[in-house]
N, C-alpha and C positions, 0 to 999 in steps of 0.2 A: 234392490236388485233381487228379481229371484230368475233359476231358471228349473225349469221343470216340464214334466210333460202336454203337449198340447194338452189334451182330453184334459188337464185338470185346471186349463186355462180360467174356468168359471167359478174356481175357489179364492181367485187373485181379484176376476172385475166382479163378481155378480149379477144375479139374473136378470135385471134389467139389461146390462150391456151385451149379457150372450144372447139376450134373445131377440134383439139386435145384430150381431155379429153373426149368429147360426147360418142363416140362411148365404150370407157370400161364404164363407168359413169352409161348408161343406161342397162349394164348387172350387176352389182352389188347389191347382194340384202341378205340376212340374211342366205341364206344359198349359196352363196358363198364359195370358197374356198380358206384358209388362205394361202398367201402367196403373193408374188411379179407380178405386171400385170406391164408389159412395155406399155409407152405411149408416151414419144419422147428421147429415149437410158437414160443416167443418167440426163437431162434437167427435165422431169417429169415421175414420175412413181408412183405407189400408193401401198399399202402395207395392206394387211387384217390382220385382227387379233381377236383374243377373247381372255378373262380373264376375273376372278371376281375380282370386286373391291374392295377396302378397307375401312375397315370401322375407322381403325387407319390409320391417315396421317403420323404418321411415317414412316407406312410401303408403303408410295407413296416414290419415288423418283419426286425427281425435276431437270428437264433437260434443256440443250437447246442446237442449231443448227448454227453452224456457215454460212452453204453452203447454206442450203433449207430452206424456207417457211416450215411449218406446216400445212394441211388443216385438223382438224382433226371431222371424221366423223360417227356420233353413226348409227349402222344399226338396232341393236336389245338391248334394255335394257336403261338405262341413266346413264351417267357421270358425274362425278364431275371433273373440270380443276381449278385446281388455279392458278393467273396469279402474277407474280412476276417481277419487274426490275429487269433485269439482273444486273445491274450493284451495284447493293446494296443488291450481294450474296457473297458466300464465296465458293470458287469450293472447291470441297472435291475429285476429280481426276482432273486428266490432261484431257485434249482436246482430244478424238479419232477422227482424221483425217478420217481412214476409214468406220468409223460408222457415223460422222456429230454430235459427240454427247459430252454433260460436262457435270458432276452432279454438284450439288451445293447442300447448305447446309442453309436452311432457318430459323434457331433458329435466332429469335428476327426482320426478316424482316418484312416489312408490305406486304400483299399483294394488289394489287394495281386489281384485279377482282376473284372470284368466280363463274365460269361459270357451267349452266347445260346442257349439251347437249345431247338432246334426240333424238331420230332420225326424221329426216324433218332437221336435224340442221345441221350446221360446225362450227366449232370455225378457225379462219385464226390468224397460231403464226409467230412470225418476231420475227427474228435474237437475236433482242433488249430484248424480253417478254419470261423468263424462265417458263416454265410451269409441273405442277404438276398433270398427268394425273391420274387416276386407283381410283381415289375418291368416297367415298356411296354416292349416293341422295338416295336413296329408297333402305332400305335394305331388301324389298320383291325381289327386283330385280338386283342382283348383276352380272349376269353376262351380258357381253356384246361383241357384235359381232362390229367390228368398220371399218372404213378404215381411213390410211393415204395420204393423198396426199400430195407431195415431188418435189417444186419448186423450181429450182435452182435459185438461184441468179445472 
């Protein structure tokens, strides 16, 4: 897990992948539109989105990815991520192959980070680190415009 500033995104993937990534990277911005930008076929791609966050973690799921990397990136508004071992969850589905996707179920885990990320930010999830996106920080500002980017392994 790291999270840090975008601009220093290319210390985490490398310049093969930024320079790849540059060119949609530098047209993304808050009003954006949701949905899937191809950047090298299913290797990398990124995924917008918006929702309002939660103010019960209940109602977060908690996920994680077998295939891709996580880059996850606030454009408008802040997030709450909680950072969880995988391996000391309890999956409450099966594995979706073609979504990259398993829920789990976090009564009595610890969580091992609490991350906010605002925009200037990313948070970078691995394989290993289930994650709890759609979280309140500031509940003047719940919604939030974001993008995914999706590293294959």
């Amino acid at each position: 897990m790291v999270l840090d500033r975008i601009e220093k995104l290319g210390l985490y993937l490398g310049a093969d992948k930024m320079e790849k990534l540059r060119p949609v990277l530098s047209r993304l911005n808050e009003n954006s539109e949701e949905g899937k930008y191809e950047v090298d076929g299913d290797n990398i791609f990124i995924k917008v989105l918006s929702y309002d966050t939660k103010a019960e973690l209940a109602e977060c799921r908690t996920e994680a990815h077998n295939a891709y990397i996580d880059i996850q990136v606030t454009l408008a508004g802040v997030e709450g991520i909680g950072v969880f071992e995988r391996s000391a969850l309890t999956p409450c589905d099966d594995y979706n192959e073609q979504k990259d996707v398993i829920h789990y179920t976090v009564t009595g885990a610890a969580m091992i980070a609490d991350l906010c990320v605002a925009p200037g930010y990313f948070a970078l999830l691995y394989p290993h680190e289930a994650h709890r996106p759609k979280e309140t920080i500031d509940p003047k500002r719940t919604h939030i415009k974001k993008f995914v980017i999706k590293i294959k392994l």
